[in-house]
ROZAKOL-349044 format. One record per residue: residue number from 1; residue in three letters; chain; x, z, y of N, C-alpha, C in turn. Coordinates in steps of 0.2 Angstrom, whole numbers, plus 5000, padded with zeros to 4 digits. Atoms other than C-alpha are relative to their C-alpha. Layout:
+-----+--------+--------+------+------+------+------+------+------+------+------+------+
! num ! residu ! chaine !  n_u !  n_w !  n_v ! ca_u ! ca_w ! ca_v !  c_u !  c_w !  c_v !
+-----+--------+--------+------+------+------+------+------+------+------+------+------+
! NUM !    ALA !      A !    X !    Z !    Y !    X !    Z !    Y !    X !    Z !    Y !
...
+-----+--------+--------+------+------+------+------+------+------+------+------+------+
end
This chain:
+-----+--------+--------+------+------+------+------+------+------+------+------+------+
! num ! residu ! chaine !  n_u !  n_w !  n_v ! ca_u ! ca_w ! ca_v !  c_u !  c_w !  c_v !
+-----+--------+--------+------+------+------+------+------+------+------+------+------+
!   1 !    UNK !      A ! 5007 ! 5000 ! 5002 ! 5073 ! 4993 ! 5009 ! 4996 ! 4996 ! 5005 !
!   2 !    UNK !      A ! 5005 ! 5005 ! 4997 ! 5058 ! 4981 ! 5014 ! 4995 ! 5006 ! 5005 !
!   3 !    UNK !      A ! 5008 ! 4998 ! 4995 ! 5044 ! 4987 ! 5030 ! 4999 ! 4995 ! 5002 !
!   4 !    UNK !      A ! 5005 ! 5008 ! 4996 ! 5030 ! 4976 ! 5038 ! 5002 ! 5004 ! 5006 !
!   5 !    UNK !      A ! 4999 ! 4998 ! 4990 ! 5038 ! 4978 ! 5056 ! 4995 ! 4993 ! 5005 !
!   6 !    UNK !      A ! 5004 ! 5003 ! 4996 ! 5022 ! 4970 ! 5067 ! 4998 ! 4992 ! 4997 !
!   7 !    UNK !      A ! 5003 ! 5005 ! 5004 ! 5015 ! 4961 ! 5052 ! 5005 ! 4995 ! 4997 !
!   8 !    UNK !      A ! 4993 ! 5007 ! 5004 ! 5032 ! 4951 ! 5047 ! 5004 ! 5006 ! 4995 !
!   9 !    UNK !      A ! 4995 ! 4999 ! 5006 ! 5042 ! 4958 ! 5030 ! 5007 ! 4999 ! 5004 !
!  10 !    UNK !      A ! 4995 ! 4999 ! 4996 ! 5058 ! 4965 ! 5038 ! 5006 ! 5005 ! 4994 !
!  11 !    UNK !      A ! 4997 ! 4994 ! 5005 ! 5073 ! 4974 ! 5027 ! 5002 ! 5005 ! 5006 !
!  12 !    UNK !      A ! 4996 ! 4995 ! 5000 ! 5080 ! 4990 ! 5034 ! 5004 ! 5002 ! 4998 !
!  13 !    UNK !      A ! 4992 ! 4996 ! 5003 ! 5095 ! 5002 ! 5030 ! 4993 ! 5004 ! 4997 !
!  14 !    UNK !      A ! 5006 ! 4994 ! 5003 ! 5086 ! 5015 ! 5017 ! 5001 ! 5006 ! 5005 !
!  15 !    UNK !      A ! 5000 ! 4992 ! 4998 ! 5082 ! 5030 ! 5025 ! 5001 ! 5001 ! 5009 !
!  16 !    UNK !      A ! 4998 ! 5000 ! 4996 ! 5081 ! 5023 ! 5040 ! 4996 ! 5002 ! 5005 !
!  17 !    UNK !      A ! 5005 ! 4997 ! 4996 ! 5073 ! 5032 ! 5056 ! 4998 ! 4995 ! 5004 !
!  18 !    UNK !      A ! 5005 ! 5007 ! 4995 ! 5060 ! 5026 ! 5070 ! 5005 ! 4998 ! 5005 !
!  19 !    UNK !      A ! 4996 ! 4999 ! 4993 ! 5075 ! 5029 ! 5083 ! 5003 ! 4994 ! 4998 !
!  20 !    UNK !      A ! 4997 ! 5006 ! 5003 ! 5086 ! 5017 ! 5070 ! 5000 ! 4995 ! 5001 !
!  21 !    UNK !      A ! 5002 ! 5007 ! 5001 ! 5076 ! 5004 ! 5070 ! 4999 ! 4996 ! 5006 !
!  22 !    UNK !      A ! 5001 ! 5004 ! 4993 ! 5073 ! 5004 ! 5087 ! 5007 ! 4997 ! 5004 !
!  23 !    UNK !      A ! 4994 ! 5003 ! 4999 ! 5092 ! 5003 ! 5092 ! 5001 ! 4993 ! 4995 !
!  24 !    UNK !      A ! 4999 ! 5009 ! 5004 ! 5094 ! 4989 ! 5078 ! 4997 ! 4994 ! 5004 !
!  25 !    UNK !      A ! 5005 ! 5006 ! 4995 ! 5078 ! 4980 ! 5090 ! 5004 ! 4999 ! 5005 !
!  26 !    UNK !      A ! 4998 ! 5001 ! 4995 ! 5089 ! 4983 ! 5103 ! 4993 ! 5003 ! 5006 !
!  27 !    UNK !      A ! 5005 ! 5001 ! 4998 ! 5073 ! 4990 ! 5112 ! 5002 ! 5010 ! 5003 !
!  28 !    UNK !      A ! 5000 ! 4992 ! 4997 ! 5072 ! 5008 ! 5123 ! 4994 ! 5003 ! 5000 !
!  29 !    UNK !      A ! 5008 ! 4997 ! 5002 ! 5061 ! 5021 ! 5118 ! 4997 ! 5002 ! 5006 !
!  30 !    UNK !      A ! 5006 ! 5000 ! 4994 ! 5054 ! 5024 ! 5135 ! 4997 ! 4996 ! 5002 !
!  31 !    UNK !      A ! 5003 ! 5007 ! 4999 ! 5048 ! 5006 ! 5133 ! 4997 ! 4999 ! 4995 !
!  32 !    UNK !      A ! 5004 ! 5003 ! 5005 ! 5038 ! 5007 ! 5117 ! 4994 ! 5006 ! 4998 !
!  33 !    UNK !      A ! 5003 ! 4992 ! 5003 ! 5025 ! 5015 ! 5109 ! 5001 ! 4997 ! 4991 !
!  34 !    UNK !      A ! 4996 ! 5001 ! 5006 ! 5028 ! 5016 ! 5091 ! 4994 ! 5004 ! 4994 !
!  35 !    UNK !      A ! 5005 ! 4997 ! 5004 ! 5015 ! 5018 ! 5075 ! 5003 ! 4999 ! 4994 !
!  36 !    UNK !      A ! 4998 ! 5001 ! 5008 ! 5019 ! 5021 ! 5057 ! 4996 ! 5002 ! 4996 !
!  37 !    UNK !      A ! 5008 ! 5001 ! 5007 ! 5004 ! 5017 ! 5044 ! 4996 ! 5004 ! 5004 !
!  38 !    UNK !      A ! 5007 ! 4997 ! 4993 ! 4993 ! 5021 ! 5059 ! 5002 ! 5006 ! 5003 !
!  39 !    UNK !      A ! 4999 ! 4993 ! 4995 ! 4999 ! 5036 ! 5066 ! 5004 ! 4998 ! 5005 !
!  40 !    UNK !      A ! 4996 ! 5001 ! 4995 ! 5005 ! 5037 ! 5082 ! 5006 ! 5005 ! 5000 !
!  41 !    UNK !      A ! 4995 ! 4997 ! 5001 ! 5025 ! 5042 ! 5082 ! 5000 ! 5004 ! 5008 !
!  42 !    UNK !      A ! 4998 ! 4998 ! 4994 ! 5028 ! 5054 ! 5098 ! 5008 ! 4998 ! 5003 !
!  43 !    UNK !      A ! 4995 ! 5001 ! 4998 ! 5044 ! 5050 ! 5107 ! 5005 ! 5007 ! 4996 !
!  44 !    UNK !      A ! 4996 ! 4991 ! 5003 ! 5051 ! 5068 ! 5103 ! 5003 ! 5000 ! 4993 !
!  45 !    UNK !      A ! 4998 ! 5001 ! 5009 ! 5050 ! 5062 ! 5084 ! 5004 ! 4995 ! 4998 !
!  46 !    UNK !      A ! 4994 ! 5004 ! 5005 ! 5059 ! 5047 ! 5081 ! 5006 ! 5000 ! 4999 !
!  47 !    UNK !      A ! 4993 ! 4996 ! 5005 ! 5075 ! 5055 ! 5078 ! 4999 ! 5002 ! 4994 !
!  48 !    UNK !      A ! 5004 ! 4996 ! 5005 ! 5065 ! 5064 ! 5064 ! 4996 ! 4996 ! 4995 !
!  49 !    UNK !      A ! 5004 ! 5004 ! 5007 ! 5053 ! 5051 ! 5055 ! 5003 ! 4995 ! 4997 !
!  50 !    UNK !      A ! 4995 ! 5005 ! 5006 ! 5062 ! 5042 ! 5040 ! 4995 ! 4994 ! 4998 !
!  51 !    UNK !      A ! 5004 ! 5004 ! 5004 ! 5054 ! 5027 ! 5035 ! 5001 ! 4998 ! 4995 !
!  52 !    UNK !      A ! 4999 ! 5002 ! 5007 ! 5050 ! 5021 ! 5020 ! 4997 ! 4996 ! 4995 !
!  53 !    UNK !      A ! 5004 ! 5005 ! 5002 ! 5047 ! 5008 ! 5008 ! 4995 ! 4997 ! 4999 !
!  54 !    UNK !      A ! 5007 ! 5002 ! 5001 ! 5033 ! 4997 ! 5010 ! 4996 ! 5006 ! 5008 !
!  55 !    UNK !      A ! 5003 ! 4997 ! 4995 ! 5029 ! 5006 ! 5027 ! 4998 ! 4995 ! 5005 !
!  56 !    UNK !      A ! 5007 ! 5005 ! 4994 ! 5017 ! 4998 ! 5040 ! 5003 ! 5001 ! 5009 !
!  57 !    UNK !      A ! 4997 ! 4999 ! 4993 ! 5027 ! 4999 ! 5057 ! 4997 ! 4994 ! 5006 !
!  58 !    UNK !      A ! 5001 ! 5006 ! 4995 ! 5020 ! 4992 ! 5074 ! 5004 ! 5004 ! 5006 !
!  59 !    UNK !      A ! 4996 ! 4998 ! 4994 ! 5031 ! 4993 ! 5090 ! 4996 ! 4997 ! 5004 !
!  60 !    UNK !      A ! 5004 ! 5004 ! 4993 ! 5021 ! 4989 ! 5106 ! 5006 ! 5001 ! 5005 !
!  61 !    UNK !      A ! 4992 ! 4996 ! 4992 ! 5033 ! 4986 ! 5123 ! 4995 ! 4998 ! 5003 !
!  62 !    UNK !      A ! 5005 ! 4997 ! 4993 ! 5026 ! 4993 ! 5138 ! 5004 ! 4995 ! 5004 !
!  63 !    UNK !      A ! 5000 ! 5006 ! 4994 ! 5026 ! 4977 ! 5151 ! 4997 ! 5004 ! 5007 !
!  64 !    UNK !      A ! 5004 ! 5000 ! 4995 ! 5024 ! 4981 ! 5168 ! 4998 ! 4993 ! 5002 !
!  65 !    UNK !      A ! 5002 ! 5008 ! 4998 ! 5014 ! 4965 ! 5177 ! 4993 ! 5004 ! 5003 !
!  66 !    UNK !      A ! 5006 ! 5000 ! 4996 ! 4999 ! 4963 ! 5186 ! 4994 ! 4998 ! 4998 !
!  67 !    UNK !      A ! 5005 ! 5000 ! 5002 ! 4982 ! 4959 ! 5184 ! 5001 ! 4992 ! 5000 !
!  68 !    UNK !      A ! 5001 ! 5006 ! 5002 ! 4976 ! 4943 ! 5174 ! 5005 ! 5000 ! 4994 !
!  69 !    UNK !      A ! 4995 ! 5001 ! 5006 ! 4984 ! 4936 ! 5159 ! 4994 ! 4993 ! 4997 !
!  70 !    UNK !      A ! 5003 ! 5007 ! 5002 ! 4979 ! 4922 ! 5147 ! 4992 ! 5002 ! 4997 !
!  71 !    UNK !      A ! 5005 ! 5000 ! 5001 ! 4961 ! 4917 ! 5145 ! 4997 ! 5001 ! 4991 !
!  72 !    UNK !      A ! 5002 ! 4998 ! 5006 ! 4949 ! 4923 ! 5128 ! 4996 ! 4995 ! 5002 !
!  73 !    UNK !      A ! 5008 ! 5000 ! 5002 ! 4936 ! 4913 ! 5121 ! 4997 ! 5002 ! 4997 !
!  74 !    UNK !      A ! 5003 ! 4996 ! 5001 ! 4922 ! 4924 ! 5123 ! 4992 ! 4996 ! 4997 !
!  75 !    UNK !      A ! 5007 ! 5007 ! 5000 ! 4906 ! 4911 ! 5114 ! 5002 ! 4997 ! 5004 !
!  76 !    UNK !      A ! 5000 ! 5005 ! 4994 ! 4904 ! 4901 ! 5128 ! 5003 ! 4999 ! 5004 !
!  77 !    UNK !      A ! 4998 ! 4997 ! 4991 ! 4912 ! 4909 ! 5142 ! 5008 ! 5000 ! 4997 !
!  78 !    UNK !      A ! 4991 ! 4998 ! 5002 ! 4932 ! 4911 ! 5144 ! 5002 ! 5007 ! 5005 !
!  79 !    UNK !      A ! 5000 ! 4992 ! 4994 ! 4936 ! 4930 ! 5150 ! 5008 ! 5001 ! 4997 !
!  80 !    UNK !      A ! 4994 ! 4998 ! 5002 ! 4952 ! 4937 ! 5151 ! 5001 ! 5009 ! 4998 !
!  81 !    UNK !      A ! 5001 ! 4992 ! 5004 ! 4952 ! 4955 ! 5144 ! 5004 ! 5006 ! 5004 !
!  82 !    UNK !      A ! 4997 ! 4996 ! 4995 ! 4955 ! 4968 ! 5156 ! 4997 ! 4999 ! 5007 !
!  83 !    UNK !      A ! 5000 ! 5003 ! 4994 ! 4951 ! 4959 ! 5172 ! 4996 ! 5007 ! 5003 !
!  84 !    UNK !      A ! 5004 ! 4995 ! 4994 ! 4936 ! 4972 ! 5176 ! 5002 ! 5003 ! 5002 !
!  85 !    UNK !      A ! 4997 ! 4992 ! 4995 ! 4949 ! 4986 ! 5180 ! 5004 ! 4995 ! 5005 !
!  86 !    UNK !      A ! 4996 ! 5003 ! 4997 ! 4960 ! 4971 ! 5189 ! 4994 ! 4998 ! 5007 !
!  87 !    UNK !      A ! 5007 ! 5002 ! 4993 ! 4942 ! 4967 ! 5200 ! 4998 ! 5007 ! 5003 !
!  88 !    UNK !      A ! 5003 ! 4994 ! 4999 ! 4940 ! 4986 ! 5201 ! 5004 ! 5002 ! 5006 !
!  89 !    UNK !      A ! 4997 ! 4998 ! 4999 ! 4955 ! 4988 ! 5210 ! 5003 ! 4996 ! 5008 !
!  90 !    UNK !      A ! 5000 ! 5006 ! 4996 ! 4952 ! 4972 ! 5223 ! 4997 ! 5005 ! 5006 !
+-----+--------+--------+------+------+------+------+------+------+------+------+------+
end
């Protein structure tokens, strides 16, 4: 079966879970957060929620790192998004 995994057309196995899909990524669910057609999945559930086709799946991975990242342009200015809590912490 087809899902939008993070905006890209992806097949699965049918009837596949969030847990499944994760192993398939290769990716450890204490390192992701996991949404399916907007809902947040709780860790506790991905053994439990089947997907299905035409489902809308985002997987975020939890990066540790430090403060700064790449620059936005904000109008005029170039700001990097976050910083305040990185300048808050200075």
């Amino acid at each position: 079966m087809e899902i939008r995994l993070n905006g890209k057309m992806r097949e699965v196995q049918d009837r596949a879970t969030v847990r499944q899909l994760l192993d398939e990524l290769k990716l450890h669910s204490m390192r992701v957060a996991v949404q399916v057609n907007e809902s947040i999945i709780k860790r506790d559930r991905f053994d439990e929620v089947m997907l299905k086709p035409g489902d809308t799946v985002e997987v975020l991975t939890i990066m540790a790192g430090g403060c700064g990242g790449a620059p936005e342009r904000d109008g005029s200015r170039s700001v990097v998004r976050g910083q305040e809590v990185c300048d808050a912490r200075r």
